[in-house]
C-alpha positions as CSV (number, residue, x, y, z in Angstrom):
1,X,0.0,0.0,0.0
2,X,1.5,3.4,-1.0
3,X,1.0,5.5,1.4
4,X,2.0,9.5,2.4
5,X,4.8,9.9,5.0
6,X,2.7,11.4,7.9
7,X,3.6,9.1,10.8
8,X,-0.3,9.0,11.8
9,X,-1.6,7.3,8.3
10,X,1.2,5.2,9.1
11,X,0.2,4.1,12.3
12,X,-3.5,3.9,11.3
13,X,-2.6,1.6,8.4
14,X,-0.1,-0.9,10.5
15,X,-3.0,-1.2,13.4
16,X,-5.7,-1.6,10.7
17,X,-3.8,-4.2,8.5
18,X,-0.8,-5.6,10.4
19,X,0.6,-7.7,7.9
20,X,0.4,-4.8,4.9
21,X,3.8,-3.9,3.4
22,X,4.0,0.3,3.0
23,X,5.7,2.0,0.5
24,X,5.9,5.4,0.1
25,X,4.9,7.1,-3.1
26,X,7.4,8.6,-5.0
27,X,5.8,12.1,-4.9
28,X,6.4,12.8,-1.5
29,X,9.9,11.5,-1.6
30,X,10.7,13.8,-4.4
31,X,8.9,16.3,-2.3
32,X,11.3,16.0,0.6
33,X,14.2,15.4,-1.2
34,X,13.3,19.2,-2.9
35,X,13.2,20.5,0.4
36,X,15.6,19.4,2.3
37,X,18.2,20.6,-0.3
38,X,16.2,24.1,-0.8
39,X,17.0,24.4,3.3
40,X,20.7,23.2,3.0
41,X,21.2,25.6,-0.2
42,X,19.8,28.5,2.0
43,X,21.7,27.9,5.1
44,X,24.9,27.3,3.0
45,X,24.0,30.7,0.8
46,X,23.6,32.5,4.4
47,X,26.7,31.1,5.6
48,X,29.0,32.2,2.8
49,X,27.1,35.5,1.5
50,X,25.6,36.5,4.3
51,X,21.8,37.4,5.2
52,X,21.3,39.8,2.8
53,X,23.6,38.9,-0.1
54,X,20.7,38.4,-2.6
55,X,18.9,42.1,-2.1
56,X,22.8,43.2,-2.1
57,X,23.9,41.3,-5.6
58,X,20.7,42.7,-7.4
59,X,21.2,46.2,-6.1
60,X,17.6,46.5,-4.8
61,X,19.0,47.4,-1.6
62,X,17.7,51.2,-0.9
63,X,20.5,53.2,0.4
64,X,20.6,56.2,2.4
């Protein structure tokens, strides 16, 4: 059974049918996969730029 990764359908589905195998759909895989790098990117980006590096590079930062 293909399931979503919430930890409640999972535990729903094992006490309803103990002896189903689950598999995870490849969506939501795909979907986690895409965030988890998007976080590392932005933390990394942060790190080496700085916090404002993007407003900075495109010179949309209003100065005074």
């Amino acid at each position: 059974m293909a399931i979503d990764m919430c930890t409640v359908f999972k535990s729903a589905i094992v006490q309803a049918l103990p002896h189903v195998q689950l598999v995870v759909d490849h969506f939501h895989v795909v979907q986690l996969a895409n965030a988890t790098v998007t976080e590392v990117r932005r933390r990394v980006t942060v790190q080496v730029r700085g916090r404002r590096a993007k407003a900075i590079a495109s010179g949309s930062c209003a100065t005074g």
